[in-house]
C-alpha positions in Angstrom: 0.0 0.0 0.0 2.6 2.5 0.9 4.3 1.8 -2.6 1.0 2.4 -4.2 0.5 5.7 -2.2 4.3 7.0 -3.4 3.3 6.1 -6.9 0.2 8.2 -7.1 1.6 11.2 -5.5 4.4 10.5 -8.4 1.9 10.5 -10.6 0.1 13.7 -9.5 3.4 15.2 -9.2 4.9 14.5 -12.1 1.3 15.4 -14.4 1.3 18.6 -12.6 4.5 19.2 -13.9 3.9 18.8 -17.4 0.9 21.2 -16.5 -1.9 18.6 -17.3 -4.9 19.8 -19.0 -7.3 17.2 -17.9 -7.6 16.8 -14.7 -10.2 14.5 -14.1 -7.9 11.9 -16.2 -5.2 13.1 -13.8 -7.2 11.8 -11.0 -8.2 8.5 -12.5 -4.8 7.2 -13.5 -3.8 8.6 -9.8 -7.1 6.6 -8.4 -5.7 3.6 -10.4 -2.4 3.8 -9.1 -3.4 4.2 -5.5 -5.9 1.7 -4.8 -4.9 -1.3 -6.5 -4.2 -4.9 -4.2 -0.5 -4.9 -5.1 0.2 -5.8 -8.0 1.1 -9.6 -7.2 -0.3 -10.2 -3.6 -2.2 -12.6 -2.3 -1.5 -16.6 -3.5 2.2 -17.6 -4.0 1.9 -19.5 -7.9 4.5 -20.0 -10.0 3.5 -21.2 -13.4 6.2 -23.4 -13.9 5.5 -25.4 -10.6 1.7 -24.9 -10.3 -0.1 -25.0 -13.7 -1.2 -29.0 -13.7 -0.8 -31.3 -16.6 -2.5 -29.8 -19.9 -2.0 -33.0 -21.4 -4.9 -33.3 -24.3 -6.5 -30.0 -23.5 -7.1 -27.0 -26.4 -6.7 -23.7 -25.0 -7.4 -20.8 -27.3 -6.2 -17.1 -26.4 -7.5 -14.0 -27.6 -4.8 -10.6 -28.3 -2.7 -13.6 -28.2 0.1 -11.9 -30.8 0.6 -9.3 -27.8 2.5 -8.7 -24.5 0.3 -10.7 -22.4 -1.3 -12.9 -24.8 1.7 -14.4 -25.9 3.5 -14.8 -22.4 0.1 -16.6 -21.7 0.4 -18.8 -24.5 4.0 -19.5 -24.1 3.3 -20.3 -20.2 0.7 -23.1 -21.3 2.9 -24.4 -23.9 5.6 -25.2 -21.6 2.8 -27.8 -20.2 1.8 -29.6 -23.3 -1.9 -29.4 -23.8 -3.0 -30.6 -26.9 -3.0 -27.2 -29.0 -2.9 -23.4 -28.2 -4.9 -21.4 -30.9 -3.5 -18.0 -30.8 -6.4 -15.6 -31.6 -5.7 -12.1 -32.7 -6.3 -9.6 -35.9 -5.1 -11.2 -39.4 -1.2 -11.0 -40.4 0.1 -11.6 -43.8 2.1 -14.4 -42.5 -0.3 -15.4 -40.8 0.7 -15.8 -37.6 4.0 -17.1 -38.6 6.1 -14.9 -36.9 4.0 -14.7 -33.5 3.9 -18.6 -33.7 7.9 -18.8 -34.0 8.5 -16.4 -30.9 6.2 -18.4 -28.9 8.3 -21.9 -30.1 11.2 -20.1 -29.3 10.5 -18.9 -25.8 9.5 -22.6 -25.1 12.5 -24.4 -26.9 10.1 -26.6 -28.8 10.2 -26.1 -32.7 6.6 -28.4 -32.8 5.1 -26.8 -30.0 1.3 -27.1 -31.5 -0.1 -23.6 -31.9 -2.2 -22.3 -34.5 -2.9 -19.0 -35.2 -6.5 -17.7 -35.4 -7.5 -14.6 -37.6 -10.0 -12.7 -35.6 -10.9 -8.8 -35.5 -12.9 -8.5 -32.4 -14.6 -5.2 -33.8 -16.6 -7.3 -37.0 -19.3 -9.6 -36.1 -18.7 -11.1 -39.3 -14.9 -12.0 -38.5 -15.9 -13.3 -35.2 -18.6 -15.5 -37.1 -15.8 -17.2 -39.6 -13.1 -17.1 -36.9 -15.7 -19.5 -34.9 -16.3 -21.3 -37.4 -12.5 -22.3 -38.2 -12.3 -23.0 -35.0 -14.8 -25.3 -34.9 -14.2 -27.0 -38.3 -11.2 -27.9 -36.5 -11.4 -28.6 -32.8 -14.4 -30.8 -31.0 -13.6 -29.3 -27.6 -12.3 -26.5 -26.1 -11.1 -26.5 -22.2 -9.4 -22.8 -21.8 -10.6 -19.5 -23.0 -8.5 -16.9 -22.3 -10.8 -13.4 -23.3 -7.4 -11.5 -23.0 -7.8 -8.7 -25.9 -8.4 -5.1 -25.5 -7.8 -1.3 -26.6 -7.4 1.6 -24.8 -7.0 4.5 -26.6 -7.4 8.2 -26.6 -9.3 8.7 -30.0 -12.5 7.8 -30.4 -14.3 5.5 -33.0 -16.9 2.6 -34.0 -16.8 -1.2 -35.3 -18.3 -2.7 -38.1 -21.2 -2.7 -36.6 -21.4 0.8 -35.2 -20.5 0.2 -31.5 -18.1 2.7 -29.4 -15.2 1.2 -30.2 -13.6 0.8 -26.7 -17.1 -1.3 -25.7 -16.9 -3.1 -28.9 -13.9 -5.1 -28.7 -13.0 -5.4 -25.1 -16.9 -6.4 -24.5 -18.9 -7.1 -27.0 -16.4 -8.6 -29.0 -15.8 -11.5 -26.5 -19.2 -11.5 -25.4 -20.0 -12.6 -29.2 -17.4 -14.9 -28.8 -17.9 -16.6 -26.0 -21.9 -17.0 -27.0 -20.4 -19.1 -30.6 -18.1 -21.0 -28.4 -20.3 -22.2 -25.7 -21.8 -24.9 -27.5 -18.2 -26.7 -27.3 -17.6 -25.2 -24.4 -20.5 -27.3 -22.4 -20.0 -30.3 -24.9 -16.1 -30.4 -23.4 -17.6 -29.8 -19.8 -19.8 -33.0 -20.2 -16.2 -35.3 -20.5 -14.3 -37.5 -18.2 -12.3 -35.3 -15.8 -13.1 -32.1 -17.8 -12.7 -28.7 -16.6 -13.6 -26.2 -18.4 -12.7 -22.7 -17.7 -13.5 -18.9 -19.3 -11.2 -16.5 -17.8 -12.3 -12.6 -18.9 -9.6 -10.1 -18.5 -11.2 -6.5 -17.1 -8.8 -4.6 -15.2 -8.2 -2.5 -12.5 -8.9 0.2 -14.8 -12.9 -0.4 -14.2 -12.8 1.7 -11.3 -12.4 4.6 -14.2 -16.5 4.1 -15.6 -18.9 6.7 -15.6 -20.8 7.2 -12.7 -23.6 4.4 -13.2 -21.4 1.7 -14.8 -22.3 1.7 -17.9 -23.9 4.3 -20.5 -26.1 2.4 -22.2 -28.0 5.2 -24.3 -24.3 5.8 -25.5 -23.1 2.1 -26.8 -23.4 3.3 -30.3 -21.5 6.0 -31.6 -17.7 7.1 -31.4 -19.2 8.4 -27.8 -16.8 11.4 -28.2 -18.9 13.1 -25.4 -17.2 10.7 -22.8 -13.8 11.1 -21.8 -11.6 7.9 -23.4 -10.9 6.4 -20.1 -14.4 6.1 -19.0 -15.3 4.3 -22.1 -12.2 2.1 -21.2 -13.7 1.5 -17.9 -17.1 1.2 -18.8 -15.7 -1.8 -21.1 -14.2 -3.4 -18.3 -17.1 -3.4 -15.7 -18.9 -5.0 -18.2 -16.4 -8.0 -18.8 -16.8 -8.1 -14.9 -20.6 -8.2 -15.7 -20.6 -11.0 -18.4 -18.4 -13.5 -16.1 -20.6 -13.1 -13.7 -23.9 -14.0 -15.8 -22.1 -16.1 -17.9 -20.9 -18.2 -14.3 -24.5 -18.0 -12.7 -26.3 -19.1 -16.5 -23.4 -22.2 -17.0 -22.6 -23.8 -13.8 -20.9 -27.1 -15.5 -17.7 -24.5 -16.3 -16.2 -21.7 -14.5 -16.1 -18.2 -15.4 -14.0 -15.6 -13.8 -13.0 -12.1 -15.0 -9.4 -11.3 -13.9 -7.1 -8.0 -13.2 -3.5 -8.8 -14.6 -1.8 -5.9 -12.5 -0.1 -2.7 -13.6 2.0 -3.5 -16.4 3.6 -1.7 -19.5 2.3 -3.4 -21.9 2.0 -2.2 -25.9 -1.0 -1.0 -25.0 0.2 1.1 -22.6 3.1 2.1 -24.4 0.5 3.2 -27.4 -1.0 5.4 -24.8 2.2 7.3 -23.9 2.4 8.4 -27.6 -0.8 9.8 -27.8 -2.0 11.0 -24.3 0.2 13.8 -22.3 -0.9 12.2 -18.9 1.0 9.0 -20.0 3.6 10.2 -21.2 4.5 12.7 -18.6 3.8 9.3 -15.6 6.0 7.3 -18.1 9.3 7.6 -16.4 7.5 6.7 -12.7 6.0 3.7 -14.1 9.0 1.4 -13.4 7.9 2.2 -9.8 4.6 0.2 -9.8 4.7 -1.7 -13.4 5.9 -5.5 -13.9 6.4 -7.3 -16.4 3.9 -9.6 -19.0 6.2 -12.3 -16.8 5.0 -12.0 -14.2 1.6 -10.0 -14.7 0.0 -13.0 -17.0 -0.1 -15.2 -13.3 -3.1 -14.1 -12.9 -4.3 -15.4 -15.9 -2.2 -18.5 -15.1 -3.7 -19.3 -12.0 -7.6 -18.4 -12.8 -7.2 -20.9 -15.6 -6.0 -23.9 -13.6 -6.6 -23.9 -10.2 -8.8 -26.0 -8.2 -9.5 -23.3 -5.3 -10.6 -20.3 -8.4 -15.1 -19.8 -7.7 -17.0 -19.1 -11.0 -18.5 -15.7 -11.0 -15.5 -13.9 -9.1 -13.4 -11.2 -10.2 -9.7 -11.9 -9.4 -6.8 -9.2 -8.4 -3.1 -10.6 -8.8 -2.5 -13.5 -7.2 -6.0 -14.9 -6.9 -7.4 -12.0 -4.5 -11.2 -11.9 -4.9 -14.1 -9.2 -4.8 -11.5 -6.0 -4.7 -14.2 -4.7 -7.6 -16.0 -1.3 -7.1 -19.5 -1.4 -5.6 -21.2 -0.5 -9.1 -19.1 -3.8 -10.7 -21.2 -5.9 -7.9 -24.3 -4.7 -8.7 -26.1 -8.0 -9.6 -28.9 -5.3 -11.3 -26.3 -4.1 -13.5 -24.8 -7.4 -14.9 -28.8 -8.2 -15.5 -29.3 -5.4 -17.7 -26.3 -5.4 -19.1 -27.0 -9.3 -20.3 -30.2 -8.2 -21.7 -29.1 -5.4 -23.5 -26.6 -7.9 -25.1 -29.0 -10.5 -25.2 -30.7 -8.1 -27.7 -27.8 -6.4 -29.6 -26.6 -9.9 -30.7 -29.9 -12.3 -31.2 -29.4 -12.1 -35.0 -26.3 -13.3 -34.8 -25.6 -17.1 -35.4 
C-alpha cells in the first residue's frame, strides 16, 4: 500500500509538472495507481510449478500476438496441452512470426499452436473465426478473453458500437456465446474442466458514474472522456463473467485484473496521451512485467481453489471490484441489452 501511495503522489506530481490539462484523467490514473491490491499479492503461484498437466487439453487465447497474450500462450505451452490457438487480428504471415516467438521462448520447434485470424470489432470475422475453429477442434477446455484497446481517440466497429465497448466487451461477449456450445459439450467429458477467464482490469474503477452508459453504446461516444469508455468496457467484462458463471454452472467463469503493467497497449497510450507520457518515467515504480503479470491469468485458468462468477486481483485475490461492478442489477441489464444487440447473430 505504501508503494502504491508514493506512486500516485508521483503521478500527480509529475502530471502537474507537465501542466496537465485534464484533470479528471489526472485523478483517474492517480485513483488507479493508488488503490490497486498490489500488484502480485495474495496466492504464491508460480506457473512453472503450479499450472497442472494440460496434457490433451485445447486452449485458445484472444490478443494472443501481444504482450500478455503471448507470455500466456508460451506459459501453457511449456505444459503440453494438446493445441494453443493463438487468436488475434489477421497478419500476412499469418501468424507465422508470432507462432515462432512463442516456439522459441518454449525451446520446442513443434510446439502445436495455431494462429487464429480474428478482428474483435466485425461480427462477421468473429462468425468465420468460430467457425475455423470449430471446423477444427471438438472441444475447447481454456478460454482466455485476453484482448483489449485503450486509446485516446475515439471511434466505431463494423457494426457501429463505441469502439472501446466493442472489442474489449462485446467482441468476446460474441465470442464466447459461438463458443459455448463446445464449451458445455467439453464440460460434459471424463475429468473435464472447463474454464473462461475474462480479463477487465483494474482500470474499471475509471467508468462513468452508473457503470455503464447504455444510451451511449453506439457511436464514437466522443462526449465521454476515453478512459471512461475504457472503464465502462471493463465493468462490463466483470458483468458477463458473472452471468455467464450463474447461466453455465458445468464450467467456471471468472474475469481477472493482470496488475499494472507496460504493456504495448500502454506504451500506445504514452504516444498519444500527455498524462502517460508525462507518468511514463514513474512507471517502473509500480509496473511488472507480462512475466509475471499473465499469473493471474495462469492461475484463474488452472486452479482447483478459483469460484465461478469472481473477479480476481493478482495473485487470486477476490471481490476488490468497485461497488457499481457488484451490482447484480447491472450485470442483469447489461445481459439483456446484449442478449438483444446480438440475437441475429448465429
Amino acid at each position: 500500500m505504501v508503494s502504491s501511495f508514493v506512486a500516485a503522489l508521483a503521478t500527480l506530481a509529475v502530471a502537474f509538472l507537465f501542466k496537465m490539462v485534464d484533470f479528471q484523467a489526472l485523478v483517474a490514473s492517480a485513483r488507479v495507481t493508488l488503490f490497486a491490491s498490489g500488484n502480485q499479492d495474495g496466492v504464491a503461484f508460480d506457473p512453472a510449478r503450479d499450472i497442472p498437466s494440460l496434457a490433451g487439453k485445447v486452449i485458445l487465447v484472444t490478443g494472443g500476438a501481444g504482450d500478455l497474450g503471448k507470455q500466456v500462450a508460451i506459459e501453457f505451452a511449456r505444459h503440453k496441452p494438446a493445441r494453443i490457438y493463438i487468436a488475434d487480428l489477421p497478419r500476412d504471415d499469418n501468424g507465422a512470426s508470432v507462432i515462432d516467438l512463442i516456439r522459441d521462448a518454449v525451446g520446442d520447434e513443434n510446439a502445436p499452436i495455431s494462429y487464429l485470424a480474428v478482428d474483435l470489432s466485425s461480427f462477421e470475422s468473429i462468425k468465420s473465426a468460430v467457425a475455423t475453429f470449430c471446423a477444427a477442434e471438438d472441444r475447447l477446455d481454456i478460454a482466455i478473453l485476453n484482448a483489449g484497446i485503450m486509446r485516446v481517440q475515439s471511434g466505431t466497429t463494423a457494426e457501429g458500437y463505441e469502439i472501446a465497448f466493442g472489442i474489449n466487451y462485446l467482441g468476446h461477449a460474441l465470442l464466447a456465446k459461438l463458443l459455448m456450445p463446445t464449451l458445455l459439450r467439453t464440460a460434459e467429458l471424463p475429468g473435464a474442466d472447463v474454464r473462461v477467464v475474462a480479463v477487465s482490469s483494474e482500470g474499471h474503477n475509471m467508468a462513468p458514474k452508473g457503470g455503464i452508459i447504455f444510451d451511449k453504446l453506439k457511436g464514437p461516444c466522443e462526449d465521454i472522456k476515453y478512459y471512461q469508455r475504457y472503464g465502462q468496457s471493463k465493468v462490463a467484462i466483470i458483468g458477463l463473467a458473472r452471468e455467464l458463471a450463474g447461466r453455465h454452472p458445468q464450467i467456471k467463469v471468472v474475469a481477472v485484473h493482470p496488475g499494472r503493467i507496460i504493456t504495448g497497449m500502454a506504451r500506445g497510450l504514452q504516444k498519444e496521451s500527455l498524462l502517460f507520457k508525462a507518468t511514463a518515467p514513474i512507471s517502473p515504480l509500480f509496473c511488472v512485467s507480462p512475466a509475471i503479470g499473465v499469473r493471474n491469468h495462469l492461475w484463474a485458468a488452472t486452479a482447483a481453489e478459483v469460484e465461478s462468477g469472481k473477479y480476481y486481483e493478482p495473485v487470486g485475490v477476490p471481490d476488490k471490484e468497485t461497488a457499481i461492478a457488484k451490482d447484480p442489477g447491472l450485470s442483469r441489464r447489461l445481459w439483456e441489452w446484449t442478449e438483444k444487440e446480438l440475437e441475429s447473430v448465429e
